[in-house]
VOPAGU-2260 file (C-alpha; in pm, 1 decimal, decimal comma):
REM VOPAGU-2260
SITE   aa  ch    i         X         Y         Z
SITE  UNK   A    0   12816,8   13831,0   17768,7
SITE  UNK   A    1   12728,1   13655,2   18098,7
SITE  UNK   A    2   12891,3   13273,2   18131,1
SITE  UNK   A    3   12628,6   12989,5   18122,3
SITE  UNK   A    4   12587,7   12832,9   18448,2
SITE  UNK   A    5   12399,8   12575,8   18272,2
SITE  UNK   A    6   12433,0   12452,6   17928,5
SITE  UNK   A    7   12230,2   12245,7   17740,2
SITE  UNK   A    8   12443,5   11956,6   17680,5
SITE  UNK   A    9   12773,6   11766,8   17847,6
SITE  UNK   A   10   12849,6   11394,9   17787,3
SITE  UNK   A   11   12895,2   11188,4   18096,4
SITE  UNK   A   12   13192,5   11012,3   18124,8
SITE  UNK   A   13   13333,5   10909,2   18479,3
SITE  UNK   A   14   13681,8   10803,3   18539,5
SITE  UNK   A   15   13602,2   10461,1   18518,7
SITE  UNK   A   16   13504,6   10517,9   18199,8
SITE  UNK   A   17   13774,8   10677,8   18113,1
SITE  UNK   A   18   13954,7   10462,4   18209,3
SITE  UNK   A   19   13835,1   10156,5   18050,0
SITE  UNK   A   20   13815,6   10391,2   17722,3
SITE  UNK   A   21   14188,4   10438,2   17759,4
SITE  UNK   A   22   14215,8   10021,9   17794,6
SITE  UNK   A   23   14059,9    9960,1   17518,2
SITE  UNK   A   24   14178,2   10189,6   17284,9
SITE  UNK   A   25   14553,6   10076,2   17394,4
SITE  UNK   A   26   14467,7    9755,5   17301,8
SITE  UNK   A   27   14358,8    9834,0   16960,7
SITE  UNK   A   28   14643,6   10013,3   16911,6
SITE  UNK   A   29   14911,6    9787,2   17018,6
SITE  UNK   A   30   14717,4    9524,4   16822,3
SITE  UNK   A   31   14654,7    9752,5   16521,4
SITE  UNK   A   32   14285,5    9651,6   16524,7
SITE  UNK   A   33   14133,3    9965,7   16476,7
SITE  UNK   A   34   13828,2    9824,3   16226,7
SITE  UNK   A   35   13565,6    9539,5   16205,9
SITE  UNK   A   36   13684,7    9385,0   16563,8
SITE  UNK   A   37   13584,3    9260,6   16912,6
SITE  UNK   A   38   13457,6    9613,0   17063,2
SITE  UNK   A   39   13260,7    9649,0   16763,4
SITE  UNK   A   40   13124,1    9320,8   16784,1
SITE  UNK   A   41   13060,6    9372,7   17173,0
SITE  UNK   A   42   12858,5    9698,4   17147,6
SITE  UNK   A   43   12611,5    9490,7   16827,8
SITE  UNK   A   44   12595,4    9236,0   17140,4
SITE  UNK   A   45   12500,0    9431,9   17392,2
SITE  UNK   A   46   12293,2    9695,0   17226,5
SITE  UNK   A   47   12074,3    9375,7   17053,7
SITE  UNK   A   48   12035,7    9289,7   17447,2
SITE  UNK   A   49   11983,1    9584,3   17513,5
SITE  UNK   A   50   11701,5    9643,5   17265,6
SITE  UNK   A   51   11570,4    9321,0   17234,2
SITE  UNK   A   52   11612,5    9308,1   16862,7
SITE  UNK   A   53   11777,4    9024,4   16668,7
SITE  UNK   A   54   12016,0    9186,7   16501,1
SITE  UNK   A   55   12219,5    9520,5   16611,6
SITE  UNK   A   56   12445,3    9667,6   16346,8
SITE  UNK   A   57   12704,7    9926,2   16410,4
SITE  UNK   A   58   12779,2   10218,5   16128,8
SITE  UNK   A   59   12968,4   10543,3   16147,0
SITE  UNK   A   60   12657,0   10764,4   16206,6
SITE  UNK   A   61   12271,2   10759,7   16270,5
SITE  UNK   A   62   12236,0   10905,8   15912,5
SITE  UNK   A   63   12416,0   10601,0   15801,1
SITE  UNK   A   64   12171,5   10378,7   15990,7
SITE  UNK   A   65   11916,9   10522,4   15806,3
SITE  UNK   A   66   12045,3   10540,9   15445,1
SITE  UNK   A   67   12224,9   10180,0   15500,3
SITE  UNK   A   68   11850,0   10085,7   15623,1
SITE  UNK   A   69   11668,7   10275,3   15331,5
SITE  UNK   A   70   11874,7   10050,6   15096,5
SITE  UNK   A   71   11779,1    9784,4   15251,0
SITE  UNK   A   72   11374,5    9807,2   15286,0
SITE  UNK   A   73   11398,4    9972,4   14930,4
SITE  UNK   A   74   11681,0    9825,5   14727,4
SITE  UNK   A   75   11457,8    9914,1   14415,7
SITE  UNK   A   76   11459,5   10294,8   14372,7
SITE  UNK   A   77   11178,2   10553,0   14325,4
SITE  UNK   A   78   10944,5   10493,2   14612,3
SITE  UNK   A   79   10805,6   10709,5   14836,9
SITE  UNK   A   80   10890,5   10761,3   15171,7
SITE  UNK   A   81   10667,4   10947,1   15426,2
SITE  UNK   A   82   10854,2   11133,3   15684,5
SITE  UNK   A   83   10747,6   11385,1   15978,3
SITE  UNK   A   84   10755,6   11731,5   15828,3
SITE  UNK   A   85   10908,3   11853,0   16171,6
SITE  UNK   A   86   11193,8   11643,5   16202,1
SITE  UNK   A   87   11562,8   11673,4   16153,1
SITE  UNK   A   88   11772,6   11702,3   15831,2
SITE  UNK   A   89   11863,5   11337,2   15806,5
SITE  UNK   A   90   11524,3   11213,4   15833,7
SITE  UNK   A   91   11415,0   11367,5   15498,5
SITE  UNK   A   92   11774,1   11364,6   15338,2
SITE  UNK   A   93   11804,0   10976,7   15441,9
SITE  UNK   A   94   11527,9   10879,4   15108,5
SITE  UNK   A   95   11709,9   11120,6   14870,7
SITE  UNK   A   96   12026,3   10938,3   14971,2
SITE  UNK   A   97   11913,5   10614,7   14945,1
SITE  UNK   A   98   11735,2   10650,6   14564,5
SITE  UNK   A   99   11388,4   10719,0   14728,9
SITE  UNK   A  100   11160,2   11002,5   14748,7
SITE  UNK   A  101   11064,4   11171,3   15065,2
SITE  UNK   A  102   10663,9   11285,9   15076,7
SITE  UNK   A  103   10650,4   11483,4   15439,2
SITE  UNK   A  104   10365,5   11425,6   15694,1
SITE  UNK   A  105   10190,6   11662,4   15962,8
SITE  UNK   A  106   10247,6   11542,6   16339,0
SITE  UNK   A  107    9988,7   11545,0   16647,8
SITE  UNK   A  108   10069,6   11827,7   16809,8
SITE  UNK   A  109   10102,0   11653,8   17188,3
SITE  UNK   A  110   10318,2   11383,5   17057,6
SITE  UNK   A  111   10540,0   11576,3   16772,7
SITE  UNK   A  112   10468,9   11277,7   16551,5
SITE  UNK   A  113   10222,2   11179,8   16274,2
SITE  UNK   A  114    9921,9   10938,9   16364,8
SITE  UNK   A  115    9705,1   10678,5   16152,2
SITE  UNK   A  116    9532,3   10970,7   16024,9
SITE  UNK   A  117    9788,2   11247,9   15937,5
SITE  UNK   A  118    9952,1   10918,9   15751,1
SITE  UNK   A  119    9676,6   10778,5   15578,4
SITE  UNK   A  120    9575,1   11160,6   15450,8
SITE  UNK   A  121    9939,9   11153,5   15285,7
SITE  UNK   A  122    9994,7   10796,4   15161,8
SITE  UNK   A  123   10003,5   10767,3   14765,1
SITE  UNK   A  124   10003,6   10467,8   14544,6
SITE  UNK   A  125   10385,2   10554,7   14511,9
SITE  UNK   A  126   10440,9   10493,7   14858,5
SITE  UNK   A  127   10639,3   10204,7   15007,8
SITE  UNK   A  128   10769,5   10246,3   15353,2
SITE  UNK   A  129   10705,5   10542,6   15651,7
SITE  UNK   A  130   10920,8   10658,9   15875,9
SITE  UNK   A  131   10822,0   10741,6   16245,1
SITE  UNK   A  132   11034,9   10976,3   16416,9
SITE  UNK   A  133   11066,9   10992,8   16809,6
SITE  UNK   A  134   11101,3   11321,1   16891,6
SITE  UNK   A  135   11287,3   11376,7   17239,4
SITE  UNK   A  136   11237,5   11045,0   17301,1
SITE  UNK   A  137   10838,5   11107,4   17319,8
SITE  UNK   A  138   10646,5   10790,2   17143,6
SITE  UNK   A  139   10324,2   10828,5   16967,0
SITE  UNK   A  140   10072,5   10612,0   17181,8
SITE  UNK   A  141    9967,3   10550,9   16856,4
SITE  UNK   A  142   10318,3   10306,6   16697,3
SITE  UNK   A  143   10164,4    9970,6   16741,2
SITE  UNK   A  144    9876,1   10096,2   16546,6
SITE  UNK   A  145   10087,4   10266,9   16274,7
SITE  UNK   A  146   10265,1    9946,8   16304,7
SITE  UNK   A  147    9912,8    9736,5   16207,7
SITE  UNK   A  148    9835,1    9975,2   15996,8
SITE  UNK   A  149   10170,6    9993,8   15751,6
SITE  UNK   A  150   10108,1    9578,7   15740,3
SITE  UNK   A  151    9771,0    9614,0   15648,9
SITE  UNK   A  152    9885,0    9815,6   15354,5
SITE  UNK   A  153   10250,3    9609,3   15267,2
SITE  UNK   A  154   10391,2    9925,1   15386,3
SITE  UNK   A  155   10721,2    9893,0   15617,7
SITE  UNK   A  156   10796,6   10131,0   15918,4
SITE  UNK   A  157   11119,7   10282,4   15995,1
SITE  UNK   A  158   11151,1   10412,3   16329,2
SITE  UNK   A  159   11429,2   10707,8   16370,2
SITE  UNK   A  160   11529,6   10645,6   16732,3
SITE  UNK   A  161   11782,7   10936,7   16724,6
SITE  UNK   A  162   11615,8   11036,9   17012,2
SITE  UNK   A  163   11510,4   10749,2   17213,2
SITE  UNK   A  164   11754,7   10565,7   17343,6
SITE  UNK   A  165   11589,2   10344,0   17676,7
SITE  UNK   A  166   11228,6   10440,0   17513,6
SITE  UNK   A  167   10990,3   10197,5   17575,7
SITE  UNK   A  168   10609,1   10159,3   17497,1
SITE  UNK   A  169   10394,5    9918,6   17649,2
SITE  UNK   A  170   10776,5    9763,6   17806,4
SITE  UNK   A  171   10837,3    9712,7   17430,3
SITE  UNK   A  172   11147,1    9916,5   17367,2
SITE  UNK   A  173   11171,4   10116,6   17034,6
SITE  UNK   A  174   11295,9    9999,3   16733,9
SITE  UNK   A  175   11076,9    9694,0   16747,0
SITE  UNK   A  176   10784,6    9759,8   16678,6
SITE  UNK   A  177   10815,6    9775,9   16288,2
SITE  UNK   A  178   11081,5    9672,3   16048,0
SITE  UNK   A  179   11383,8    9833,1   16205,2
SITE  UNK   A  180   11473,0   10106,6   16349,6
SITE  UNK   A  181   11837,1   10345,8   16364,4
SITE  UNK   A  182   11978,7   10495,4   16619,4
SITE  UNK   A  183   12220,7   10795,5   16645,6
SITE  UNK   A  184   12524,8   10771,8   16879,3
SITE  UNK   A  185   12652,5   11165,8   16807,0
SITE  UNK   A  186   12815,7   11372,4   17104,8
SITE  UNK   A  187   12459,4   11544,9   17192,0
SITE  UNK   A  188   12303,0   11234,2   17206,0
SITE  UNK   A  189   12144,0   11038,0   17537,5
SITE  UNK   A  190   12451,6   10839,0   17492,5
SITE  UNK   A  191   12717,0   10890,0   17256,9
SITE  UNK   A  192   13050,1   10709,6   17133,7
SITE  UNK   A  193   13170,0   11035,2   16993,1
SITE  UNK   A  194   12984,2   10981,0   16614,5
SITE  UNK   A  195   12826,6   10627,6   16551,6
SITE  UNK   A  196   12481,6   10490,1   16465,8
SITE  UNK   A  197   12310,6   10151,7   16531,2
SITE  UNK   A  198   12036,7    9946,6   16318,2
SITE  UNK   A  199   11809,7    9740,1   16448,7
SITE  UNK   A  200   11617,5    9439,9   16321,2
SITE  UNK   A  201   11460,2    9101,5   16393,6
SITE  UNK   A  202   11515,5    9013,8   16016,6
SITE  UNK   A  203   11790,3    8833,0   15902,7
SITE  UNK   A  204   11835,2    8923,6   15573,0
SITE  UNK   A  205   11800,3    9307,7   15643,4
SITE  UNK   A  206   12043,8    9274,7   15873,3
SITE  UNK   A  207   12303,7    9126,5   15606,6
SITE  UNK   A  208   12200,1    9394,4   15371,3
SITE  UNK   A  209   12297,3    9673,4   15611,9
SITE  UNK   A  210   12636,7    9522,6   15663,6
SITE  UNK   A  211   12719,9    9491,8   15307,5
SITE  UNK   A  212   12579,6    9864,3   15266,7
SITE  UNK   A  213   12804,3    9956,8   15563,6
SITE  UNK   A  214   13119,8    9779,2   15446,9
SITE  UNK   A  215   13137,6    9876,6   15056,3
SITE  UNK   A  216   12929,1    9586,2   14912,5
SITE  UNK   A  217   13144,7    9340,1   15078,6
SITE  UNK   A  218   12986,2    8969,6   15164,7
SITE  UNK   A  219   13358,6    8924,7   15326,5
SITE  UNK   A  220   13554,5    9163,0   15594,2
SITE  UNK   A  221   13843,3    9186,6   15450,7
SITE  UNK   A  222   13794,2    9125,7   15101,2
SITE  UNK   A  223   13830,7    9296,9   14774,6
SITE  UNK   A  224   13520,6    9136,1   14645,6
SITE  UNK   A  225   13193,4    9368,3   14601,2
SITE  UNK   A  226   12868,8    9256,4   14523,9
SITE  UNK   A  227   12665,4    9521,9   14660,8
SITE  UNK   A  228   12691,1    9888,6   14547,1
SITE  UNK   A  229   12791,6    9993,3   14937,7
SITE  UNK   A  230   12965,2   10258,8   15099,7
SITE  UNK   A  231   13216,1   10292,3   15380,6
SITE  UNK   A  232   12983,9   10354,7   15657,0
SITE  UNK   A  233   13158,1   10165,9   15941,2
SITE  UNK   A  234   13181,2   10211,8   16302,5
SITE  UNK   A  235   13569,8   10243,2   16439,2
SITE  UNK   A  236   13690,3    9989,6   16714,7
SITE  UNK   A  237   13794,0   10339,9   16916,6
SITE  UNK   A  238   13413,3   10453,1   16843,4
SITE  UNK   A  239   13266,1   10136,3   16969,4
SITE  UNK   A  240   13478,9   10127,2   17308,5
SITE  UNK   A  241   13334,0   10474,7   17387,9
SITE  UNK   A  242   12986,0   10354,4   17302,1
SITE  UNK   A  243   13020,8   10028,7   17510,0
SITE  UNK   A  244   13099,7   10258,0   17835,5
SITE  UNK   A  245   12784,8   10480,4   17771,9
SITE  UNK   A  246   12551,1   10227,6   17682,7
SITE  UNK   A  247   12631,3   10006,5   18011,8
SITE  UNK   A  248   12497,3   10341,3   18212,1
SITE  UNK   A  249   12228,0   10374,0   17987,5
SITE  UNK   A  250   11953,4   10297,9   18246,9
SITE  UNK   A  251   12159,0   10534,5   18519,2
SITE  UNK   A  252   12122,3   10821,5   18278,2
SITE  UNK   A  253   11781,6   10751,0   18217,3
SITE  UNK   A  254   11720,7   10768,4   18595,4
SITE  UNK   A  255   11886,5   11126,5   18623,0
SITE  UNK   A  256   11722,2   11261,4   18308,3
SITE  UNK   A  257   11370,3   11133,6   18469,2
SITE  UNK   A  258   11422,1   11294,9   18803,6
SITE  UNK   A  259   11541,6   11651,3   18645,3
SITE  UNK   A  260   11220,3   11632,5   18416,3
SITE  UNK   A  261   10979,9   11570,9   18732,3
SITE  UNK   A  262   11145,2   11870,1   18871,7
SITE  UNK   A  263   11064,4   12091,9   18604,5
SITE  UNK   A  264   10711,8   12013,4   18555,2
SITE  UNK   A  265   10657,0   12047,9   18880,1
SITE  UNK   A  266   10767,6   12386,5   18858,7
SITE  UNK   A  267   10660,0   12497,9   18553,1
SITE  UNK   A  268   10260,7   12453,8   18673,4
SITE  UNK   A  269   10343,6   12791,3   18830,6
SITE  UNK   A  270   10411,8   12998,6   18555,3
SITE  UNK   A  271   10142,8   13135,1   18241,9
SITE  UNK   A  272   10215,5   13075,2   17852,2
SITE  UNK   A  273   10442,2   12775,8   17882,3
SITE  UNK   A  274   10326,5   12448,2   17886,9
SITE  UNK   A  275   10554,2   12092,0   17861,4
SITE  UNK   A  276   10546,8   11848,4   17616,9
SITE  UNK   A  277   10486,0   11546,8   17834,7
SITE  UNK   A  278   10495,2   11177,2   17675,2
SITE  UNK   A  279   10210,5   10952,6   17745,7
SITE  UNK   A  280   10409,4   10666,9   17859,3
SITE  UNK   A  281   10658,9   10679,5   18179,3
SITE  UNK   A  282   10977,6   10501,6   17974,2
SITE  UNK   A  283   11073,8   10802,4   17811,3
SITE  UNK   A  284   11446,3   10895,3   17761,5
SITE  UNK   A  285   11378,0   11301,3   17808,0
SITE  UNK   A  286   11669,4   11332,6   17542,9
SITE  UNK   A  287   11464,9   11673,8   17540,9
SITE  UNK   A  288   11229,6   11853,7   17790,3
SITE  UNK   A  289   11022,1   12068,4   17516,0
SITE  UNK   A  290   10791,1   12360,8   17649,7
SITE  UNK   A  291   10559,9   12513,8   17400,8
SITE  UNK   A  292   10479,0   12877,9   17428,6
SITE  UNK   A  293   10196,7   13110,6   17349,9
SITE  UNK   A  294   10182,9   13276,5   17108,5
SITE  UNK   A  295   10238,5   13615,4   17310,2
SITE  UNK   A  296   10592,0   13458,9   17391,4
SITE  UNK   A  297   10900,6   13587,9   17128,6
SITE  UNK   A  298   11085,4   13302,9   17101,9
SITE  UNK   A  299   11399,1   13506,2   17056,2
SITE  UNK   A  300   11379,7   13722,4   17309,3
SITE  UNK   A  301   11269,7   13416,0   17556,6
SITE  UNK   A  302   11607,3   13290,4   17399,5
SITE  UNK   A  303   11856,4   13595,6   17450,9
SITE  UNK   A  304   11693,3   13689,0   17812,1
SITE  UNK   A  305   11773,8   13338,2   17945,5
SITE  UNK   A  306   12133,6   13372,3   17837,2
SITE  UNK   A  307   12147,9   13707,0   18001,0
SITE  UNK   A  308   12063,5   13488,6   18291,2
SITE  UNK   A  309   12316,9   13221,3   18239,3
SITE  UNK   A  310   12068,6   12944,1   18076,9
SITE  UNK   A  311   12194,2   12843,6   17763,0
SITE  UNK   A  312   11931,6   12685,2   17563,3
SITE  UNK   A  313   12023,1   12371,7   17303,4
SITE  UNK   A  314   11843,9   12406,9   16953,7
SITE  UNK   A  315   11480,6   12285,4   16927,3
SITE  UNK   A  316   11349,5   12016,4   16782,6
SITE  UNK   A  317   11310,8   12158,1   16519,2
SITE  UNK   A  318   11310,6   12560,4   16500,7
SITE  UNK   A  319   11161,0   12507,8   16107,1
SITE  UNK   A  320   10952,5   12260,4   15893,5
SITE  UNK   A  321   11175,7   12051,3   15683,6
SITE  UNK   A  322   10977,8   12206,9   15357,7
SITE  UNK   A  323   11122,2   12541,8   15473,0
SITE  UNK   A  324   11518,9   12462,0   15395,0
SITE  UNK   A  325   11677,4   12561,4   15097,4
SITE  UNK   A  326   11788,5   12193,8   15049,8
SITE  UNK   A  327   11500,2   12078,3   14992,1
SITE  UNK   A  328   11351,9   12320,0   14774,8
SITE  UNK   A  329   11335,5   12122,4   14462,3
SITE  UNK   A  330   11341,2   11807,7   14602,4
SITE  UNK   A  331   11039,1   11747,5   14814,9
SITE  UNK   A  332   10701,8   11817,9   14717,5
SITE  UNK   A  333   10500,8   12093,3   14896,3
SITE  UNK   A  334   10212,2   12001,9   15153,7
SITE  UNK   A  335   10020,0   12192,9   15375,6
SITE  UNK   A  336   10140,6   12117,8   15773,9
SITE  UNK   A  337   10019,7   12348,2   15989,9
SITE  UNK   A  338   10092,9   12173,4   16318,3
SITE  UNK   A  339   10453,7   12132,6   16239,2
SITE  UNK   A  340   10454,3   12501,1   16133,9
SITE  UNK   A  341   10272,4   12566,3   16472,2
SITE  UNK   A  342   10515,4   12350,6   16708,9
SITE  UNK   A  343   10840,8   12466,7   16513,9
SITE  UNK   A  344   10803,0   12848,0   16568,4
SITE  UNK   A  345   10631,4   12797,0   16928,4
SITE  UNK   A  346   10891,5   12585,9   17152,0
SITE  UNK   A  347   11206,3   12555,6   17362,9
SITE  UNK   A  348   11444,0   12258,1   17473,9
SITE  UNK   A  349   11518,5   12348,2   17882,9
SITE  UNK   A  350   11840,8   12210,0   17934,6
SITE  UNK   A  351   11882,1   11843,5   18116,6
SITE  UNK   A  352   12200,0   11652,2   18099,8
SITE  UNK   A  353   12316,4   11401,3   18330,4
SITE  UNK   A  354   12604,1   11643,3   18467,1
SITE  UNK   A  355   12315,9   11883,4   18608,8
SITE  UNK   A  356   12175,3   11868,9   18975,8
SITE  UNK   A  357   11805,9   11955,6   19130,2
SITE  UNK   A  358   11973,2   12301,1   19183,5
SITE  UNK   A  359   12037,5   12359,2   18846,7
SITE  UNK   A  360   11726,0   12282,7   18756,3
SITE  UNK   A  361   11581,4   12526,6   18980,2
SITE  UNK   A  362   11799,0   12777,6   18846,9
SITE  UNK   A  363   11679,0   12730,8   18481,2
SITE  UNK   A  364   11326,1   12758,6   18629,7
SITE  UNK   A  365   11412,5   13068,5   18805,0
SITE  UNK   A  366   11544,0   13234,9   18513,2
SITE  UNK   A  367   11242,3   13125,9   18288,1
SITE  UNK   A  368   10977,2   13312,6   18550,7
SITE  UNK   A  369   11264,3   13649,2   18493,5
SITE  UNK   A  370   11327,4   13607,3   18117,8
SITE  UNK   A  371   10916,9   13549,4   18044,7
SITE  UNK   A  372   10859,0   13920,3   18088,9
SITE  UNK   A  373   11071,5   14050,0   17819,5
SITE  UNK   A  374   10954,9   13780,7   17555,8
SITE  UNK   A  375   10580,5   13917,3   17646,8
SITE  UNK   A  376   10711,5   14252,9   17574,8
SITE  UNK   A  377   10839,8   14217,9   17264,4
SITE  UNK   A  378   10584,7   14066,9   17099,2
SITE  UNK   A  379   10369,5   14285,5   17219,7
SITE  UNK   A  380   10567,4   14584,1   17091,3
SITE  UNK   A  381   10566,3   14399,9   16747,0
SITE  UNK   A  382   10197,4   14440,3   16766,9
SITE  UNK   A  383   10103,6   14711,8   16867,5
SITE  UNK   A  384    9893,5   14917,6   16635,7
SITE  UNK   A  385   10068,8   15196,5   16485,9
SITE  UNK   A  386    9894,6   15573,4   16618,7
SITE  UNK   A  387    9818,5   15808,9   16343,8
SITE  UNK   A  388    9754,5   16134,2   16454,8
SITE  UNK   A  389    9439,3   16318,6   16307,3
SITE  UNK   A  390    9450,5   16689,1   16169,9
SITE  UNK   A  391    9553,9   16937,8   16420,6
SITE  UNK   A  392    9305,3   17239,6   16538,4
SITE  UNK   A  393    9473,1   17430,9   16317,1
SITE  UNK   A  394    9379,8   17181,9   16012,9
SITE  UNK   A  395    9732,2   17103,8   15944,0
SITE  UNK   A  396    9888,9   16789,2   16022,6
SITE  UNK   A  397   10108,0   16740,6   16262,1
SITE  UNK   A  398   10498,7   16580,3   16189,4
C-alpha cells in the first residue's frame, strides 16, 4: 500500500496555538473550571462578532446545535421538516431527535442545495420549518429568496452551516439570513475545537431556549432546578479554548483554502469528464473542492488509482441519498430525487487543508490526469456487451 503524500484532512494548529491552548487549559485546571466559564463565554463573544448574529451559543456538537435548535423553532412536536435529500446524517436525524418529522427535498445540481422550486414542490400542510444545508461551504444564490419565501408562508429556515464557516452571500455571512443557523466545530471541520457546535440567532428568546436545551432544562447554571425537558449538550471550557485559537485564524485559513482551490480549477480545465463544483459567490469557505464526473468515470476505481498514487481522498459529500440508509428506512417517507441520486454516485472531494502547499496541489492534479485512465476502463469493461458466438461450420456450438 503506497503512503499518502497528501491526505484529505489535518487541523492547523501552530505553536502559538498550542501554546495558548496549553495556557488556558492550565488555568482551568488549577481553577477547576472545566464547565459553563470564561473561554466558553469568550468563543459565544467572538463567534457572535464573528458572524454578526445576536446571539452565539456554544454546545458539545453541531448535531446538538441542531436538535437544541429544532426544539427551539418547534417546541410542539409532529411537524414537518424539509431537509436536502443529499446531505449528511445529522441533518435528517436532527427532526427525529427533536420530536419532528423529516420530509427530504431534491437539490440544484450546481449548488448541491434545494431552490424555491424543489421546496415549494415538497412543502405539505404539515410542514413548519426547512432546513438549508451548505454543502462545502457552497451557498444557493437562491437563500435570501428561500428566506422571503419561508416568511411568506410562516415557515422558519434553519441553515446547517456545518460546512460554511467564513461563508458569506451578498457580505451577509451565513447563519443570518433566516431564523438561525448551527454550526459544527468537529476535527474535519474548517475549524475545529476538537468536537463542539455553535447556534446562531438574532432572537432572544431562541437563544434562551437553546441554552436551557443545552444545559438540562436549567434557567440557572448551577442549579438543580429544571423547567425545560433538556439534555446535557454543553461545550467544555478545554473545548472552547481550542475553538477560540482556530476561530481567530479563521479568515487566514480561508485565504489558504481560496488560493489551493484557484489552483485546481485552473488545472482541472485541462483534463475531460471532470468538472468542479464552483460556488457562485467569491466568500466561500472551500471546506470541500467537489469535482463531478461523467458518467464513464468508476468512482471506485478513480478512488483506489489515486491512492496507488499517494492521494488520499476524504469522503464525499455525500456518497448516498439520505433515503438510501438503513436508518431511515421506516422513518422518512420515500420521494423521488433524482439529482441527489445523480450528484451522490457522480463526485469526489480533492483534498485541501490548510497544511498543503501549491505543490501539493499540483501533485493531486497530476495524479488525477494518471488515475482517470483506469476509472474509464473499468466502466467501460462493466459495459461492454457480452459476445455470443453463433453456431460453428460444423453446426455445433462452440464452448
Amino acid at each position: 500500500m503506497t503512503t499518502a503524500r497528501v491526505v484529505p484532512v489535518r487541523p492547523d494548529f501552530s505553536a502559538r496555538d498550542i501554546d495558548d491552548i496549553l495556557r488556558a487549559v492550565r488555568t482551568c485546571l488549577e481553577t477547576g473550571q472545566l464547565a459553563q466559564g470564561a473561554e466558553v463565554a469568550a468563543f459565544e463573544a467572538e463567534m457572535a462578532a464573528y458572524t454578526g448574529a445576536r446571539h452565539a451559543v456554544a454546545v458539545a456538537t453541531g448535531t446538538a446545535a441542531l436538535v437544541c435548535g429544532l426544539r427551539a423553532l418547534a417546541p410542539e412536536p409532529g411537524g414537518e421538516v424539509l431537509v436536502p435529500a443529499n446531505s449528511f446524517y445529522s441533518s435528517a436525524a436532527a427532526p427525529l431527535l427533536a420530536g419532528l418529522r423529516t420530509r427530504l427535498v431534491d437539490v440544484e445540481p450546481d449548488t448541491l442545495s434545494p431552490g424555491v422550486r424543489e421546496l415549494a414542490e415538497a412543502v405539505t400542510e404539515d410542514t413548519v420549518g426547512v432546513m438549508v444545508v451548505h454543502m462545502g461551504g457552497i451557498v444557493t444564490p437562491a437563500l435570501e429568496a428561500i428566506a422571503n419565501w419561508c416568511a411568506e408562508r410562516g415557515l422558519w429556515l434553519f441553515e446547517d452551516c456545518a460546512h460554511a464557516h467564513g461563508s458569506r452571500l451578498g457580505g451577509r455571512h451565513v447563519g443570518t439570513f433566516g431564523a438561525a443557523g448551527a454550526f459544527s466545530f468537529f476535527a474535519t471541520k474548517v475549524i475545529t475545537s476538537g468536537e463542539g457546535g455553535m447556534f446562531v440567532t438574532d432572537d432572544d428568546d431562541l437563544a434562551a431556549a437553546v441554552r436551557l436545551h443545552r444545559n438540562l432544562g436549567k434557567p440557572e447554571a448551577w442549579r438543580s432546578y429544571h423547567t425545560t425537558l433538556g439534555e446535557n449538550a454543553r461545550m467544555s471550557e478545554l473545548h472552547a479554548a481550542v475553538g477560540r485559537t482556530q476561530l481567530r485564524r479563521l479568515d487566514e485559513f480561508l485565504a489558504v483554502r481560496r488560493r489551493l482551490a484557484q489552483r485546481y480549477t485552473t488545472g482541472l480545465k485541462a483534463l475531460a469528464g471532470v468538472r468542479p463544483l464552483l460556488p457562485a459567490h467569491p466568500s466561500a469557505s472551500w471546506y470541500k473542492y467537489v469535482v463531478l464526473l461523467d458518467p464513464e468515470l468508476d468512482r471506485a476505481a478513480l478512488r483506489a488509482a489515486l491512492a496507488e498514487a499517494g492521494v488520499q481522498l476524504g469522503g464525499e459529500i455525500y456518497e448516498m441519498p439520505l433515503d438510501t440508509q438503513p436508518v431511515f428506512a421506516d422513518r422518512i417517507p420515500p420521494g423521488e430525487h433524482p439529482v441527489s441520486v445523480d450528484v451522490c454516485a457522480h463526485h469526489i472531494c480533492l483534498p485541501l487543508h490548510t497544511r498543503m502547499n501549491e505543490d501539493d496541489a499540483d501533485f493531486v492534479l497530476a495524479a488525477l490526469a494518471g488515475a482517470l485512465p483506469a476509472a474509464r476502463r473499468e466502466v467501460a469493461a462493466r459495459t461492454a456487451p457480452t459476445h455470443h458466438p453463433g453456431p460453428s461450420p460444423t453446426g455445433h456450438s462452440e464452448r
